[in-house]
N, C-alpha and C positions, 0 to 999 in steps of 0.2 A: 347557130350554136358554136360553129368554130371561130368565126370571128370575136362572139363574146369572150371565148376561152382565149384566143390571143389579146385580146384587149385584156385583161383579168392580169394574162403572165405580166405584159410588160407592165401595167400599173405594180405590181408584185414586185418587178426588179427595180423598177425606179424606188419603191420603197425599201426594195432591201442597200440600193447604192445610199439614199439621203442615211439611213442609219448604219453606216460603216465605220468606222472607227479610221482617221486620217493619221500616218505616222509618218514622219519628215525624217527620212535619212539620210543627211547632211555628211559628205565626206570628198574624199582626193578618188584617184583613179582607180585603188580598191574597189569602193562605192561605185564606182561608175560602171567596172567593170571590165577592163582593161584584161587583152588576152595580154600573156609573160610572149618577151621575145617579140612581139610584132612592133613593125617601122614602116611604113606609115600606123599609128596604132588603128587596132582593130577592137571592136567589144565582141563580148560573151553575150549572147542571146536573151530574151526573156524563157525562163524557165532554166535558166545556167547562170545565173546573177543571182548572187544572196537575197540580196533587196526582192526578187520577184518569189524566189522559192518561201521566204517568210512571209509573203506574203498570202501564199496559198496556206502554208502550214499552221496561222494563224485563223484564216477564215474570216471573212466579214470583214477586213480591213483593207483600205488602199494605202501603198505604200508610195511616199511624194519621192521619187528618185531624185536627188539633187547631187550629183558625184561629177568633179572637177577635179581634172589633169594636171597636176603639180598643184594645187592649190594647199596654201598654210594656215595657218592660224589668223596670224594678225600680222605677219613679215611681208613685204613687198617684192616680188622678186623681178629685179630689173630687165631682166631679160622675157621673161611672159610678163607681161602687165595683166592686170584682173585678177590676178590671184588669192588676193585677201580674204581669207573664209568671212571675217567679223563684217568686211561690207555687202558681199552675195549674200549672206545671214540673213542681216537685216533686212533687207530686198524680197528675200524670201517666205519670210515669216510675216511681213505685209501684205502679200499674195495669198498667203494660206491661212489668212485670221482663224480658220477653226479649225487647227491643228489636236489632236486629242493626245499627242506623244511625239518626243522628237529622239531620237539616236544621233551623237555629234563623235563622229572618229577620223578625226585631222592629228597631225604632227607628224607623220613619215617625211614630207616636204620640208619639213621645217630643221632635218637632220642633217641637208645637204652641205657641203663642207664651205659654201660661199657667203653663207648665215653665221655661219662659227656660233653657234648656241649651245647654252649647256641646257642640261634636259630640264632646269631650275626654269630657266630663260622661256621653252616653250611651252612649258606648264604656265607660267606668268601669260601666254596666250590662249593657252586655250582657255585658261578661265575666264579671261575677256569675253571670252565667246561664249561661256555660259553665263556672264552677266547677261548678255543681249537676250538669248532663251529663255529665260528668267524673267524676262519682260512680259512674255507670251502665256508662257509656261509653269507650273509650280514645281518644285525639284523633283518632286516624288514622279512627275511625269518628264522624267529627261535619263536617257541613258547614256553615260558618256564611257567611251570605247577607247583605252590606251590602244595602237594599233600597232599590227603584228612586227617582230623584229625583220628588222634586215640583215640578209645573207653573210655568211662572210665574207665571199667574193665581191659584193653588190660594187663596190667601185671601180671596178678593173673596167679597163677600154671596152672590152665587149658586152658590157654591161651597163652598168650608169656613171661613170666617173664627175658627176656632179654632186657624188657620195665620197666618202673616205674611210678610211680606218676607223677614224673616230665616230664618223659620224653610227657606223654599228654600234659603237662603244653606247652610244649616246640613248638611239633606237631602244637599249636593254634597259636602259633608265628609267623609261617613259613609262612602265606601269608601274611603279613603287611610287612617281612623284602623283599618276595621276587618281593614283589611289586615295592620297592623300589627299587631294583638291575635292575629288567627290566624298570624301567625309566631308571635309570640311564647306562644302555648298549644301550637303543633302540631298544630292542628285546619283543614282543607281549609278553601278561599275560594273565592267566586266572587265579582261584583257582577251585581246586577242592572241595575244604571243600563248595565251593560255591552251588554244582549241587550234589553232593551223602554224606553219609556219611557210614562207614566200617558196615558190618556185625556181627548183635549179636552175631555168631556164635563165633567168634575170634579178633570180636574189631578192627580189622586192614584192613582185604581185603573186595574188592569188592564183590556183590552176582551178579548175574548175568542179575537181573534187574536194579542192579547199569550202569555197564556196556555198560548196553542198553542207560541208560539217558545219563549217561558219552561220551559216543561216537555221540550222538545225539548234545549235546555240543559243544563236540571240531569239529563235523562240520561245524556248526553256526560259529562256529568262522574263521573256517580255510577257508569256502565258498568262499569267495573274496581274502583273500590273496593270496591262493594258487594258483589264474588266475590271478593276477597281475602281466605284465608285467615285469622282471629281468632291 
């Protein structure tokens, strides 16, 4: 009797894994989950990661973690190489043919003052990068995420000086331009500058009760889309 009953569960769970709803959240070191302030860098835990808590608060969903450390749009940064969100993308969305939703929020990297971009310039990539989604994906199942501003401070020595003045200026730009880009694809928006704002610590990343809101968000959001029939 009790063996039958364990054989029963896990048949049970392997059918409730095969009908899970797969969501690819494609982003920089936000995404990844980057504690503020740590050198050598450290991550935030599962169950302290946006990515992990939406995914409890969703239910029946796995969430595909895909978050890289300096990673941009479609710019090269000569200094880390591999960084190009548009070719890990496609790399990735190869691996995951049955994606049922993807979340894409890049362009904090792309603010750094060694890029010198106007927020026009990284809009021109990140829609790059929802052409490639778009391959996979239908707009209605793609959420793209202007991402949160940077600090005032963010470029000072004890912080990231691979940032500038500007490049904040720039940072504030990026939900008006990519507001605009998801009309204009058909693919869901939110901003983040909208629900959290970066850590004193380093002006840039989440703290961990960012995190907690941030993901409480993109649930709200993703609630209905993500059981709307394909």
């Amino acid at each position: 009797m009790l063996v039958a009953k364990l054989i029963y569960e896990v048949v049970w769970a392997l059918r409730k894994e095969e009908n899970m709803k797969q969501i690819l959240a494609f982003g920089d070191s936000n995404t990844w989950g980057l504690i503020p302030g740590t050198s050598p860098y450290e991550r935030y835990p599962r169950g302290v990661r946006w990515t992990s808590i939406l995914e409890k608060r969703l239910g029946n969903v796995h969430v595909v973690e895909d978050g890289l450390c300096g990673r941009t749009t479609t710019f090269e940064d000569e200094y880390r190489p591999g960084r190009k969100g548009i070719c890990s993308l496609s790399a990735t969305l190869k691996d995951y043919s049955s994606l049922d939703f993807a979340i894409l929020m890049l362009g904090t990297n792309d603010c750094k003052s060694f890029f010198n971009l106007s927020a026009g310039a990284i809009g021109k990539g990140i829609e790059e990068c929802l052409d490639v989604l778009e391959k996979y994906l239908e707009p209605q199942r793609i959420l793209l995420i202007s991402p949160l501003n940077l600090g005032k401070d963010v470029w000072r020595e004890d912080k990231d000086p691979d940032f500038s003045i500007k490049s904040v200026t720039v940072s504030r730009q990026l939900k008006d331009v990519y507001r605009d880009i998801a009309r204009k694809k058909g693919v869901n928006f939110m901003a983040a500058s909208d629900v959290v704002e970066p850590s004193e610590i380093d002006n840039e990343h989440m703290d961990a009760e960012s995190h907690r809101k941030f993901a409480n968000a993109v649930a709200e959001k993703l609630a209905l889309l993500v059981n709307t029939p394909s």
